[in-house]
MARMARKE-97653 format. One record per residue: residue in one letter; x, y, z of N, C-alpha, C in turn. Coordinates in steps of 0.02 Angstrom, whole numbers, padded with zeros to 5 digits, always signed. Layout:
! MARMARKE-97653
<A, <X, Y, Z>, <X, Y, Z>, <X, Y, Z>>
...
! end
This chain:
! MARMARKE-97653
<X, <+03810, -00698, +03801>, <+03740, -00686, +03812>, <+03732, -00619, +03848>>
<X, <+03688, -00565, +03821>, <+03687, -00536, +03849>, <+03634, -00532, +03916>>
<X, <+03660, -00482, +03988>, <+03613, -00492, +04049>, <+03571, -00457, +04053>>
<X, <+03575, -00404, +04029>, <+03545, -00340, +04048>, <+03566, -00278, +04012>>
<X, <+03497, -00214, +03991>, <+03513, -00163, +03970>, <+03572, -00116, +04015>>
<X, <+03621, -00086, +03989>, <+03658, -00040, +04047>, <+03662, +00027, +04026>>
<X, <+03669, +00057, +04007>, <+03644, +00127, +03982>, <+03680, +00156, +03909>>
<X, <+03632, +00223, +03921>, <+03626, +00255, +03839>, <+03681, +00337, +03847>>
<X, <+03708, +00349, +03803>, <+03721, +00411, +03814>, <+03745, +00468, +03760>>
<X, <+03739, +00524, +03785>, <+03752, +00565, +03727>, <+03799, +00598, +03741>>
<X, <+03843, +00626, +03693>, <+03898, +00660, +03712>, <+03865, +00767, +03720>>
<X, <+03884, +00817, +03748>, <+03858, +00860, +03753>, <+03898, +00913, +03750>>
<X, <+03893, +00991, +03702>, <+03941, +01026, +03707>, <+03940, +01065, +03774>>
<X, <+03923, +01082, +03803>, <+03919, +01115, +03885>, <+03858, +01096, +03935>>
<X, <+03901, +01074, +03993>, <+03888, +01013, +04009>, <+03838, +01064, +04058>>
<X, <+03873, +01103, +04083>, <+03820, +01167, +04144>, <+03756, +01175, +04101>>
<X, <+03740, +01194, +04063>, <+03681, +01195, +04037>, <+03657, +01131, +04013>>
<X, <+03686, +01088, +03997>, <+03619, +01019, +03994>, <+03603, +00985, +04055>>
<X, <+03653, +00983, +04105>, <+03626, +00967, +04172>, <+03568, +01035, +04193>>
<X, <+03580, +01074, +04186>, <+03525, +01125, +04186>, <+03473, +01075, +04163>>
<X, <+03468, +01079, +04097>, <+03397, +01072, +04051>, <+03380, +00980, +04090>>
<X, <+03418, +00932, +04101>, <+03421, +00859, +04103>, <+03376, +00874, +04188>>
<X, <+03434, +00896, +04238>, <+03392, +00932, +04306>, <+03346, +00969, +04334>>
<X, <+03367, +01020, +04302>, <+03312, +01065, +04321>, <+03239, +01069, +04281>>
<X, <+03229, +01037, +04228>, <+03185, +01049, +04180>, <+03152, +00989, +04178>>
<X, <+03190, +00912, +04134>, <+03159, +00834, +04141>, <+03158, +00808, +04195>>
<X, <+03196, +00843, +04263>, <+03187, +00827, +04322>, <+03224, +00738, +04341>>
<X, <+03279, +00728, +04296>, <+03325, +00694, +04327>, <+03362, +00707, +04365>>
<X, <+03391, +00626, +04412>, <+03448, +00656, +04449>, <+03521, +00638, +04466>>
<X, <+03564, +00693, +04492>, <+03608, +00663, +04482>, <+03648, +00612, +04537>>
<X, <+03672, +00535, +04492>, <+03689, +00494, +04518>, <+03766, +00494, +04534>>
<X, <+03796, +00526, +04498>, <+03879, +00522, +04519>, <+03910, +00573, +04449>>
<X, <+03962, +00586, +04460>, <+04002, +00645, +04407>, <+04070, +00603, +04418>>
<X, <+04088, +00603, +04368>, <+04163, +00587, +04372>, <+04214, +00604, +04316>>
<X, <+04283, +00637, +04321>, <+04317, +00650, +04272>, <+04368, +00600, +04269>>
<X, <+04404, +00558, +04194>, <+04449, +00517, +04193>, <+04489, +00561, +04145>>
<X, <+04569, +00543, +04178>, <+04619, +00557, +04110>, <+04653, +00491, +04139>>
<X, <+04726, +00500, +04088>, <+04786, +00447, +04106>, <+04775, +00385, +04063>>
<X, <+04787, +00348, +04107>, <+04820, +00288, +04064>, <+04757, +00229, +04072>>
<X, <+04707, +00224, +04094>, <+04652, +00168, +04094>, <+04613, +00200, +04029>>
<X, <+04596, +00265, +04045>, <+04531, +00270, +03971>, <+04556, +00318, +03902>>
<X, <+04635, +00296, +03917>, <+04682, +00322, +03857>, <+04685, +00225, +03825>>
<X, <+04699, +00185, +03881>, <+04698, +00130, +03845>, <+04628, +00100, +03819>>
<X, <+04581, +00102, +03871>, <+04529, +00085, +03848>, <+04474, +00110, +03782>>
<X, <+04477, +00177, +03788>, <+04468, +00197, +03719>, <+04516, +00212, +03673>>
<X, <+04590, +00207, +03672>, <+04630, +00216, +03624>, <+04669, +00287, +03593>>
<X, <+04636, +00335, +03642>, <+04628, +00415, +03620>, <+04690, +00435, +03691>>
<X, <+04727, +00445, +03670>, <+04796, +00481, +03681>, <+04761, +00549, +03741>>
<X, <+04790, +00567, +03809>, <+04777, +00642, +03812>, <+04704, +00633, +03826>>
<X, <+04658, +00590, +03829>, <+04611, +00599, +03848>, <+04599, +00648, +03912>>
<X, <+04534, +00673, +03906>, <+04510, +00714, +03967>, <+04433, +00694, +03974>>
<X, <+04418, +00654, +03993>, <+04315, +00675, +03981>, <+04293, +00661, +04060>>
<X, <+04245, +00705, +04060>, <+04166, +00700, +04121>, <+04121, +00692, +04087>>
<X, <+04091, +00642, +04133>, <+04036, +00615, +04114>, <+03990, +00596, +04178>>
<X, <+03937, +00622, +04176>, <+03871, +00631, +04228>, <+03816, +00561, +04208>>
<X, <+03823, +00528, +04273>, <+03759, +00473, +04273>, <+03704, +00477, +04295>>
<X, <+03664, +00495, +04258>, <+03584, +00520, +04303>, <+03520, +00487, +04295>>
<X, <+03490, +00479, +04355>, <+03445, +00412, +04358>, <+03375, +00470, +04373>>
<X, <+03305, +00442, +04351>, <+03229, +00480, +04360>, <+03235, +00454, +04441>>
<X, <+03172, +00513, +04441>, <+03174, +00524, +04539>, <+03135, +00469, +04556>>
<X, <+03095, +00424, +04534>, <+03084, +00365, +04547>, <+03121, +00308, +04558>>
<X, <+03175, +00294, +04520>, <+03220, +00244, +04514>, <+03261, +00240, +04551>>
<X, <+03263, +00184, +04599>, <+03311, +00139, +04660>, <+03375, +00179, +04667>>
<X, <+03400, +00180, +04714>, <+03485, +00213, +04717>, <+03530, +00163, +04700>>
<X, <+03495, +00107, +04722>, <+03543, +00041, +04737>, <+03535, +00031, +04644>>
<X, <+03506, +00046, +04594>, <+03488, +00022, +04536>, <+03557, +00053, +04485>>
<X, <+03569, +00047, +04421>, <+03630, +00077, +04388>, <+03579, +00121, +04341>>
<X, <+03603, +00179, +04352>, <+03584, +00232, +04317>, <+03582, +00204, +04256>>
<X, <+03557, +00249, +04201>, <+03522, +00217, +04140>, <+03531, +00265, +04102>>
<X, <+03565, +00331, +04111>, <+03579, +00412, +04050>, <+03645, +00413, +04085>>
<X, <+03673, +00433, +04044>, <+03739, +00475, +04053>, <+03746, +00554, +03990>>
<X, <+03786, +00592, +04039>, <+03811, +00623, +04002>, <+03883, +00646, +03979>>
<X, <+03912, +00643, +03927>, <+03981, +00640, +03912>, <+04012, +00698, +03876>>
<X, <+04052, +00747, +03923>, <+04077, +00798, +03903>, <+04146, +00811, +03889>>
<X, <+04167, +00801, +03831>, <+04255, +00789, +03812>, <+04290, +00856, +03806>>
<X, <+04330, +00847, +03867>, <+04361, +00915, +03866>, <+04435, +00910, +03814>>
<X, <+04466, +00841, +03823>, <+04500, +00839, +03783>, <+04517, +00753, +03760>>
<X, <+04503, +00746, +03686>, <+04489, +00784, +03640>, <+04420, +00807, +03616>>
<X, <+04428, +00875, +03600>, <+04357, +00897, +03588>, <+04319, +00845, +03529>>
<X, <+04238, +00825, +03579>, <+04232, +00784, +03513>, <+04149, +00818, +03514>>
<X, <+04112, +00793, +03449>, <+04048, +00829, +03444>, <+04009, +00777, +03459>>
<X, <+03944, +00797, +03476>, <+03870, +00737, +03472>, <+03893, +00704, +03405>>
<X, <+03852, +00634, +03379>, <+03852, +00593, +03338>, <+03768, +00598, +03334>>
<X, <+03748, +00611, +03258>, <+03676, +00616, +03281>, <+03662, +00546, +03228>>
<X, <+03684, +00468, +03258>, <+03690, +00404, +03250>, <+03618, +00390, +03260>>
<X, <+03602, +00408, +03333>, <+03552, +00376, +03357>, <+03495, +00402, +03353>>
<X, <+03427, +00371, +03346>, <+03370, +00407, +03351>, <+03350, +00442, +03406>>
<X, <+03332, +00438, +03449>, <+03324, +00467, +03517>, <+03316, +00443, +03582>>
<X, <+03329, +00475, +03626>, <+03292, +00459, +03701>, <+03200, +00460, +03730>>
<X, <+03209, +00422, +03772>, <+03131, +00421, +03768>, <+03124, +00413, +03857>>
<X, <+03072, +00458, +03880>, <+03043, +00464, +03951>, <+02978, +00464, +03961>>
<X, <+02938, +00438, +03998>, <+02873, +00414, +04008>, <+02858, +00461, +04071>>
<X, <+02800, +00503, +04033>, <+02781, +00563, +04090>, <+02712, +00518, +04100>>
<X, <+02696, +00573, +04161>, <+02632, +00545, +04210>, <+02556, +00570, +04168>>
<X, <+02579, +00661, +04144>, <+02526, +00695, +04100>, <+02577, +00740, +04053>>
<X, <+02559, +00724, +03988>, <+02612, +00755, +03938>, <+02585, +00815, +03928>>
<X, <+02518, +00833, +03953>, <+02490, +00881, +03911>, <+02525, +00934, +03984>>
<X, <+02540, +00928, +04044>, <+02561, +00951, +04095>, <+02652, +00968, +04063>>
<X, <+02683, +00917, +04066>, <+02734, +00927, +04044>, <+02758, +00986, +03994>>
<X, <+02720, +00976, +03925>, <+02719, +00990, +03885>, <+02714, +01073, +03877>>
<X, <+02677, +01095, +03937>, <+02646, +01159, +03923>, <+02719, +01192, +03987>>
<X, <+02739, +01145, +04035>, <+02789, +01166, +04086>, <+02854, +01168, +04052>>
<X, <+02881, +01121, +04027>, <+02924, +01124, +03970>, <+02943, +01202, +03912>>
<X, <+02879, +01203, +03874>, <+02878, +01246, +03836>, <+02910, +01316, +03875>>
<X, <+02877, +01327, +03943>, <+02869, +01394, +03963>, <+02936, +01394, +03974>>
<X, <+02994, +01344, +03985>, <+03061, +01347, +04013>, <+03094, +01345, +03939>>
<X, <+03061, +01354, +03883>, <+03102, +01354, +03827>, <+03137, +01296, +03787>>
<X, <+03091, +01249, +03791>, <+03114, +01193, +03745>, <+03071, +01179, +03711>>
<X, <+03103, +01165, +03642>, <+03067, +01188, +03576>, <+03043, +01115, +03561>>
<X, <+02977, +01098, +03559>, <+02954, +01034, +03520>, <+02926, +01048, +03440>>
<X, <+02947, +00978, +03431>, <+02900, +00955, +03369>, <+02831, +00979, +03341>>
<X, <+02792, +00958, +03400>, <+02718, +00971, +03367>, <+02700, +00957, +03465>>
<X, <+02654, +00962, +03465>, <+02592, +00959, +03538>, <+02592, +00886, +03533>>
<X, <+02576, +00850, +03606>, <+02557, +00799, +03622>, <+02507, +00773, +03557>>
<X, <+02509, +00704, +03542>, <+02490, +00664, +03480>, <+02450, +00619, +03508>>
<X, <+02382, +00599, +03511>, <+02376, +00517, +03527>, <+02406, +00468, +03467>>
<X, <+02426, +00402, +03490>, <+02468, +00334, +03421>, <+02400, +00341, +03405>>
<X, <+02406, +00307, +03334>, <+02365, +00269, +03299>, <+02318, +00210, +03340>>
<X, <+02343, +00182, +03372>, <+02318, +00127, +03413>, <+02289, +00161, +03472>>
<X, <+02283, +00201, +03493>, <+02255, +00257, +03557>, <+02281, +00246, +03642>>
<X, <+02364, +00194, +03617>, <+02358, +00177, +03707>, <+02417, +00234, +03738>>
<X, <+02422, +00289, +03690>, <+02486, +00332, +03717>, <+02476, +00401, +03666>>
<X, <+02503, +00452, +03716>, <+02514, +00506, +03683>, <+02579, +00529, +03669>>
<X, <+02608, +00564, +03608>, <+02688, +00577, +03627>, <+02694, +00637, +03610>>
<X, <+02745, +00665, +03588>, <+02782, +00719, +03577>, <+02870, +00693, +03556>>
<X, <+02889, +00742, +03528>, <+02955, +00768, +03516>, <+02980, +00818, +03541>>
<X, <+03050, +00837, +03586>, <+03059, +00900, +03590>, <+03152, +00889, +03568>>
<X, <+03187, +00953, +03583>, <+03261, +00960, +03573>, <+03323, +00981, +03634>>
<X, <+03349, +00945, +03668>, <+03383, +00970, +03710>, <+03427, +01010, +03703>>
<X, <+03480, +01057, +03730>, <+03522, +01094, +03690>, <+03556, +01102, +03641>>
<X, <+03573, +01021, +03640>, <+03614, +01028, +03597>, <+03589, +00975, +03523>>
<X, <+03522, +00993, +03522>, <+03478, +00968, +03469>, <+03476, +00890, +03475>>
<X, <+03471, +00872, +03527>, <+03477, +00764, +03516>, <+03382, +00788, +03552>>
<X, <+03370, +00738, +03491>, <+03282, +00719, +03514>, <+03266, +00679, +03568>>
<X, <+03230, +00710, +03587>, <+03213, +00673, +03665>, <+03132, +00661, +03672>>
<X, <+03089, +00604, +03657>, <+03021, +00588, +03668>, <+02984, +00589, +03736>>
<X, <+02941, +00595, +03725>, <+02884, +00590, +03789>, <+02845, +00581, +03793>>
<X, <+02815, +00500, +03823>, <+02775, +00473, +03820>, <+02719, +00470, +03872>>
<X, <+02666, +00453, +03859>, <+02605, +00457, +03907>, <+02585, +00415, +03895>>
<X, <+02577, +00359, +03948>, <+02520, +00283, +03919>, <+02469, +00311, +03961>>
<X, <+02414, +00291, +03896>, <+02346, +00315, +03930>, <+02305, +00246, +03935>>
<X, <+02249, +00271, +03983>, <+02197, +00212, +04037>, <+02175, +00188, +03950>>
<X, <+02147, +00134, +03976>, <+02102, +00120, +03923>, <+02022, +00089, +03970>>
! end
């Protein structure tokens, strides 16, 4: 049975610049960094020579005591690429049309401008993080 969601993650080709764009820009933060080699996540994932870091980063709202919910995973060895498997990430801003225009000016390329749904209880957007994995942004609006 499962208990609970535990997190999502993407793998990233340079990791200094998406903590850039993940920190300084979506304004996550960071929860812990850690690098593994040897013999636990050579056995556990099966990959010989492993080397990877990987960054756990939680929104500036969310509990310390809580388990981060993004990671980021940077394989130094073996070099491996994003998997573009998954549809995307998704973050719930306060005003998208704020975001949206703060965002842009720091150089991240969206989709199209804030959207209201069909149903009118949210506005979104699309944009691209460095290394092109789609990342949404949502606005629930008053009714």
């Amino acid at each position: 049975m499962i208990k609970n969601f535990r997190h999502s993650c993407i793998v990233v080709q340079d990791l200094d610049k998406s903590l850039k764009f993940y920190t300084g820009l979506i304004g996550l933060k960071v929860a812990k960094v850690l690098t593994v080699k040897g013999r636990y996540p050579q056995t556990v994932l099966g990959i010989k020579g492993i080397r990877l870091t990987y960054v756990k980063l939680r929104t500036p709202n969310q509990a310390k005591n809580n388990t981060p919910i993004f990671e980021l995973h940077y394989w130094k060895n073996p070099r491996i690429k994003q998997r573009q498997a998954y549809s995307h990430i998704s973050f719930t801003v306060q005003d998208i049309g704020y975001e949206y225009k703060r965002l842009s000016k720091g150089g991240v390329k969206f989709i199209s401008e804030p959207v209201r749904s069909p149903d009118g209880k949210t506005k979104i957007c699309f944009a691209y993080d460095p290394d092109s994995n789609l990342i949404e942004f949502v606005e629930d609006l008053k009714k």
